[in-house]
N, C-alpha and C positions, 0 to 999 in steps of 0.2 A: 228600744222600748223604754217607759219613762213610767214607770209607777210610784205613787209615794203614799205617803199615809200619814195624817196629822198626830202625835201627841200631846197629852198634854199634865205637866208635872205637878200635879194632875197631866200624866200624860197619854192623848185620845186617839185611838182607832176605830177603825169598821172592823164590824164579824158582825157572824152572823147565826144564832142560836136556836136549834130544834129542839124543843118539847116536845116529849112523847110521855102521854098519860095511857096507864092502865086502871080501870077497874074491874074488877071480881064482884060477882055474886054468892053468896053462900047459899049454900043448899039445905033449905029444911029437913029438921032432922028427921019429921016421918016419911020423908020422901022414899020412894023404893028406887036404884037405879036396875032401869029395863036391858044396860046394854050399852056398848059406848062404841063408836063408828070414828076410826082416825081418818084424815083429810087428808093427803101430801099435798105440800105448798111449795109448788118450784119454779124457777123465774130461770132465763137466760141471759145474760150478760153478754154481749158482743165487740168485737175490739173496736176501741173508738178509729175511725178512719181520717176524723180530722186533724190536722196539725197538733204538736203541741203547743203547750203555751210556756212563756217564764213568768213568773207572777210572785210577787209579795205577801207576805200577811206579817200579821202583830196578835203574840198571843194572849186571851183571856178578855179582860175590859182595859188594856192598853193602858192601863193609867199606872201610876205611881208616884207615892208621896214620900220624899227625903225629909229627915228624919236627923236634928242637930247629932254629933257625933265627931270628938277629936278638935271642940274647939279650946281656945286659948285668951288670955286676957284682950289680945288684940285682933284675933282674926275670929269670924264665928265659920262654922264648918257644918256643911250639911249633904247626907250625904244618901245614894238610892242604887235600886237596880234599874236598868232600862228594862222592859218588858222583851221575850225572847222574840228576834225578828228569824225570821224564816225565807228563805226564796230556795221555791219549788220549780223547778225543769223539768217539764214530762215530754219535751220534744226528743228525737233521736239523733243520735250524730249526723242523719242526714241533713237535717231541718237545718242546721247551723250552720252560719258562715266560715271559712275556713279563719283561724285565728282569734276568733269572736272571745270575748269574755264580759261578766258583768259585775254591777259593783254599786255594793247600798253607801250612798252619802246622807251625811246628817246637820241638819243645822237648829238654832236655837231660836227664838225671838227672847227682847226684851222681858221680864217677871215685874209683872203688874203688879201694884199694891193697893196699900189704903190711898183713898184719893187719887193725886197724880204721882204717889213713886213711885218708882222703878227702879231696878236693878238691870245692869245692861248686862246681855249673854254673854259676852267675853267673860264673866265670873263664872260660869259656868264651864266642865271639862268632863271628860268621859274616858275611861278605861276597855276599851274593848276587848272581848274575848270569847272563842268559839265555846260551843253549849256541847257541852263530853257528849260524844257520841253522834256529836251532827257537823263533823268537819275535822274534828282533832286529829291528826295524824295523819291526813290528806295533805299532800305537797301540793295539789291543785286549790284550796283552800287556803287563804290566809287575813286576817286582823289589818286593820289598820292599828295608826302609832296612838300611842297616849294622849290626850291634848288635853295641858296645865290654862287654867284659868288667871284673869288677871292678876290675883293677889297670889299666884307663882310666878310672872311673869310674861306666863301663854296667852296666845287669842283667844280661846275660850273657842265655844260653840257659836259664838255669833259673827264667828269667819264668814264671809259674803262669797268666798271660795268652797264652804260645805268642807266637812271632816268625812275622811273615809272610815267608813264602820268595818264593814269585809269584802270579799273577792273570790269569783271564782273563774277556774277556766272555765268556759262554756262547754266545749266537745267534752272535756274529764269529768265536768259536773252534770252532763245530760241522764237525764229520770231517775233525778236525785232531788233530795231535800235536805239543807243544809242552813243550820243555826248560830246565831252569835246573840248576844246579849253584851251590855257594859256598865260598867260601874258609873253612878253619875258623879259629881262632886261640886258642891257651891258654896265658895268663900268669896265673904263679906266682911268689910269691918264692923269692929264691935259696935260701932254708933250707929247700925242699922237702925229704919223706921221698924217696930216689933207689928205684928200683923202678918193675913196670909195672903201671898204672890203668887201667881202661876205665869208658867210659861208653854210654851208650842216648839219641840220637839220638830222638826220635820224629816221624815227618812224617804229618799230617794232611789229605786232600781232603774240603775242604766245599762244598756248593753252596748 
């Protein structure tokens, strides 16, 4: 299964948001009240019969703006959180292949500027790490590695082989929901063009 979802650093997702409005009336005050009649309101739930799914999301408006920090005479330093990604398994151990597991990857595009500049995604790098409480101390659960940008030496994000974000086993992780987030990081040198860039994040679920 192949799900992905666009960011953008400005980094952008889908969701999807319900509105729920109430309004009251008040009750004039020479009103007399005659009596008051309760309603029971009750619904039945049934168990879904069809398959489960694995599925993706990205939480809130998926966006996030880095923010200079820890720069230096020669390097400028910029830095953000990745928005919490999430992948949900509500299949059963049966549904799943024997050995199956799956695994969010991530890549970056080029950060667009004023006019034609650009900053290539290798400057860009990300810290992975699971969200307390949604993977931490699961063996079946794990991070991918660090990945240094070029002014550390690293590929950066704009690996054309995709960075691994996390991992899980499938049968261990079935009708669970499990979290990871990463720290981003984008160094540039000082003689940067000054103006605002974005780039496109992309996170991939594979099984």
């Amino acid at each position: 299964m192949n799900t992905s979802r666009a960011l953008r650093c400005s980094i952008i997702a889908f969701g999807a948001v319900l509105l729920v409005s109430v309004g009251t009336a008040a009750a004039s005050a020479d009103e007399t009240n005659m009596g008051d009649q309760d309603i029971d309101v009750n619904v039945e739930i049934t168990e879904i019969e069809e398959p489960g799914v694995l599925a993706l999301t990205v939480a809130g408006s998926a966006s996030t703006q880095l923010t200079e920090s820890g720069s230096t005479e020669l390097v400028r330093q910029f830095t953000g959180t990745l928005p919490t990604v999430t992948v949900t398994d509500t299949r059963t151990e049966e549904e799943i292949p024997a050995g199956a597991s799956w695994y969010v990857l991530g890549s970056a595009s080029d950060f667009t500027g004023p006019g034609e500049t650009t900053i290539t995604a290798d400057h860009l790098g990300w810290t992975p790490a699971l969200v307390e409480g949604a993977g931490e101390g699961e063996p079946f659960i794990s991070v991918g590695g660090d990945v240094l940008g070029a002014e550390d030496g690293g590929l950066g994000l704009g690996n054309v082989e995709k960075e691994l974000l996390f991992l899980g086993d499938s049968a261990e992780a079935a009708s669970g929901a499990w979290s990871a987030t990463a720290g981003l990081q984008l160094k540039v040198g000082a003689d940067v063009e000054p103006g605002s860039y974005a780039s496109v994040v992309t996170l991939s679920l594979f099984e």
